[in-house]
Structures are given as structure tokens and as C-alpha cells.
N, C-alpha and C positions, 0 to 999 in steps of 0.2 A: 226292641228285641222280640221275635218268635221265638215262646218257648212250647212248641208244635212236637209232633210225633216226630219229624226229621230231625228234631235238635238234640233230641234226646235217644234217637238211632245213632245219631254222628257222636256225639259225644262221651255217651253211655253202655250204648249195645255193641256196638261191631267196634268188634277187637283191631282191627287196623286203624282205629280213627280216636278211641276212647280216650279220654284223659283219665281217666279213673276206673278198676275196678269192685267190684261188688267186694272180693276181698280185703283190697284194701282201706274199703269205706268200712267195712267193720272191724280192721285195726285200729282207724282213727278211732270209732267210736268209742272202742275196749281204751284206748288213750285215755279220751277224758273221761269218761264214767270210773277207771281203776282209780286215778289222779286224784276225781273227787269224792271217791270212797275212802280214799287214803287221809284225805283232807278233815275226815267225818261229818261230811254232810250229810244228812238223812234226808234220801231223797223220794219224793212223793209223785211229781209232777214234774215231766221232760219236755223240752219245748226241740224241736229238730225245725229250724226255720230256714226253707228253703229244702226240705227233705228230698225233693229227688223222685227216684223211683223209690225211696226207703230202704236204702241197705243198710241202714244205720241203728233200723228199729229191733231186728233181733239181737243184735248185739246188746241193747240199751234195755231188753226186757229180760237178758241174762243177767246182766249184772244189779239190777233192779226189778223184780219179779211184780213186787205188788205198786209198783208207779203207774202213772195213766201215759202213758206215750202220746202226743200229741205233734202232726205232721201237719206244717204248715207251706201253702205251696202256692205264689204268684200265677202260675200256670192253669189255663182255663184248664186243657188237656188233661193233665196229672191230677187236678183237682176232680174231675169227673171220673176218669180213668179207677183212680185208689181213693179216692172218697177221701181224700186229706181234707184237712182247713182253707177254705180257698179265700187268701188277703194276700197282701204285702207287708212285710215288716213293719214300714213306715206307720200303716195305719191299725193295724194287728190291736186289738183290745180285748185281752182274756177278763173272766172272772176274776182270776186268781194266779198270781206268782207262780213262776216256775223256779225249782229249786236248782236245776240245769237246763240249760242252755245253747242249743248247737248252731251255729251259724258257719256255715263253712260254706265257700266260694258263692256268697248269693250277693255282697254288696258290690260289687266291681259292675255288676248288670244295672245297680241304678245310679243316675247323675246327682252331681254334689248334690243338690239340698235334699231328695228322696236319702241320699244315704246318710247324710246327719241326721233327719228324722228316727232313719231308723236307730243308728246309734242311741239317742236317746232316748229311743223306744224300749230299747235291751237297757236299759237304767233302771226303768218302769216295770218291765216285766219279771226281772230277774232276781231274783232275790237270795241265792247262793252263787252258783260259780257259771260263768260263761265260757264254751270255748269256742274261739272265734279263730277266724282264716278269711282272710280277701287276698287277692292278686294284687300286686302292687306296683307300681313303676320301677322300685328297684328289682322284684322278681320278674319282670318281662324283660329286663333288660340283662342280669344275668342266672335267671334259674331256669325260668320258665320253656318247656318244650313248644315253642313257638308252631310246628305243623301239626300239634296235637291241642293246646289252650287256643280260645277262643280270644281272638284277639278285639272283637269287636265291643270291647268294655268301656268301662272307666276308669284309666288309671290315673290312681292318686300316689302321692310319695306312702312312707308307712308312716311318716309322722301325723298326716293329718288324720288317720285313724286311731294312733294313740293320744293326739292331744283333744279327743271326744271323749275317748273312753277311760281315759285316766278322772272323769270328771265323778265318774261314776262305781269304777274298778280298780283291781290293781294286779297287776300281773303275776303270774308263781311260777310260768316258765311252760314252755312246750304247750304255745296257745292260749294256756287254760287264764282262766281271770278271779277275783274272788269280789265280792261286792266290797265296796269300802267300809270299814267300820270291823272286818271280819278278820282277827290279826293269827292265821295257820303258824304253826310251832313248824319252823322250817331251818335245818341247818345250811351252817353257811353254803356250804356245793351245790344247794340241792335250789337255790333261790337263782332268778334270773341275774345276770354277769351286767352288771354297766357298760353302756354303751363305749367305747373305746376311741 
């Protein structure tokens, strides 16, 4: 995958082709940043893995003023372009834990063993709550706006994502994750629904 100034004009900039925008990335954000405030995590250090153009960042220094924002970005491009962290998840070795965690649509770009890696990379790195988002086989086949998503991925079922991340996490609903060992005071509604 070219991730070049035209993948990110088609996908990001021009409104007839975007999958995503700038607003709505910083709903997601306000998502999981509120979710984990809720949760009382005191957060210091944010990891945004796969940032993007960064729409995610102002969001994420509203709702956490004195955290260090850290943009981490595969892309020669983007990495030179906005001066992010230039790695890939897989290989990604910070100093220090991040207390959140953003991963949204970056794993579907790499083949199984890069994206097991990465998964337990976010094991390693993350040390309060992750919220994570991949495309998935069942979302290509019925959510996904197939003339608008990139279909040149890797699609995996959503099981084989959670039976990585459950090694390490545990879900509380709407993305979000909490490291295991970390038990939130959550009423019954408000917790993820068993599978049916």
C-alpha cells in the first residue's frame, strides 16, 4: 500500500471520495477520550496510532489539556509532511506507556502476522484503555460503503481480532478496551451485550 499525497486526497480531502470527515474524526475522538474519563483514568500520555492528517489531536488536547499527544504515522509522506512519529505499530517502541490508546482503521492495511504483532504491541504499550476499529470481513460485507472504503486491505472475520486482544484487554462497549486486571464499576446496560 501507497500511503502518498493521493491516498490521502482520495480518501481524506475531497469530499466526493472521503471515507471520513475531519468532523467526524473528532466525534470519535470526544468518544473515547469522554468513555475514558468516565472510566477515571488519569490520563497523561495519548498514543493516536495511525493519526492521519491528525483530526483527532484537537479533540484529544480538549479533553486532556496537560497530556503529551503523540502521533504516530506508517506514512513516509504524513511523517514528514506534520512531523508525527514515523513507525509502524508492529515495531513502535516508546519510552513509556500510554494511558490511551487510538487505533482506528490502521490494521486492515497490514497482513496477518504485521497485524498480530501489532496487536501485541498495543498489550505492551498501553497501559489504561484502548479504543480500537479495524474493517472487518463482516463490515465489508454488510456495512461498509464499498465506492467510498478502501477495499485493497486485509480482511479478517472480527473474531480473529478479538481473540488477540482479549489476551490482553477487555472490552466495555463502543470500541473502547480497558487493560486486563482493571475491573470499571459498570451497570448492567451500560456493559457490552453477549454475543447472540
Amino acid at each position: 500500500m501507497k500511503f502518498d499525497a493521493e491516498f490521502y486526497r482520495r480518501y481524506y480531502r475531497d469530499p466526493a471520495t472521503r471515507v471520513s470527515t475531519r468532523a467526524e474524526q473528532a466525534r470519535l475522538a470526544a468518544l473515547a477520550c469522554a468513555y475514558t474519563a468516565y472510566l477515571g483514568f488519569r490520563v497523561r500520555r495519548v498514543l493516536d496510532a495511525g493519526c492521519g492528517l491528525g483530526h483527532m489531536r484537537d479533540t484529544v488536547r480538549q479533553f486532556f489539556p496537560g497530556a503529551r499527544y503523540v502521533g504516530l504515522e506508517a506514512s513516509d509522506y504524513l511523517a514528514a509532511r506534520y512531523g508525527w512519529v514515523h513507525a509502524g505499530l508492529e515495531e513502535y517502541r516508546p519510552s513509556a506507556p500510554f494511558d490511551l490508546v487510538i487505533c482506528h482503521d490502521v490494521l486492515q492495511y497490514l497482513d496477518d502476522r504485521a497485524a498480530a504483532r501489532a496487536l501485541a504491541n498495543l498489550g505492551r504499550i498501553s497501559c489504561g484503555t484502548l479504543y480500537l476499529s479495524a474493517l472487518t470481513l463482516e463490515d465489508w460485507r454488510s456495512t461498509a460503503d464499498r465506492s467510498r472504503s478502501d477495499g485493497g486491505v486485509h480482511l479478517r472475520p472480527g473474531d480473529w481480532y478479538r481473540s488477540r486482544l482479549r489476551r490482553n484487554f477487555r472490552p466495555v462497549g463502543a470500541g473502547l478496551m480497558v487493560r486486563r486486571g482493571y475491573a470499571p464499576v459498570l451497570w448492567e446496560m451500560e456493559r457490552p451485550w453477549p454475543a447472540r
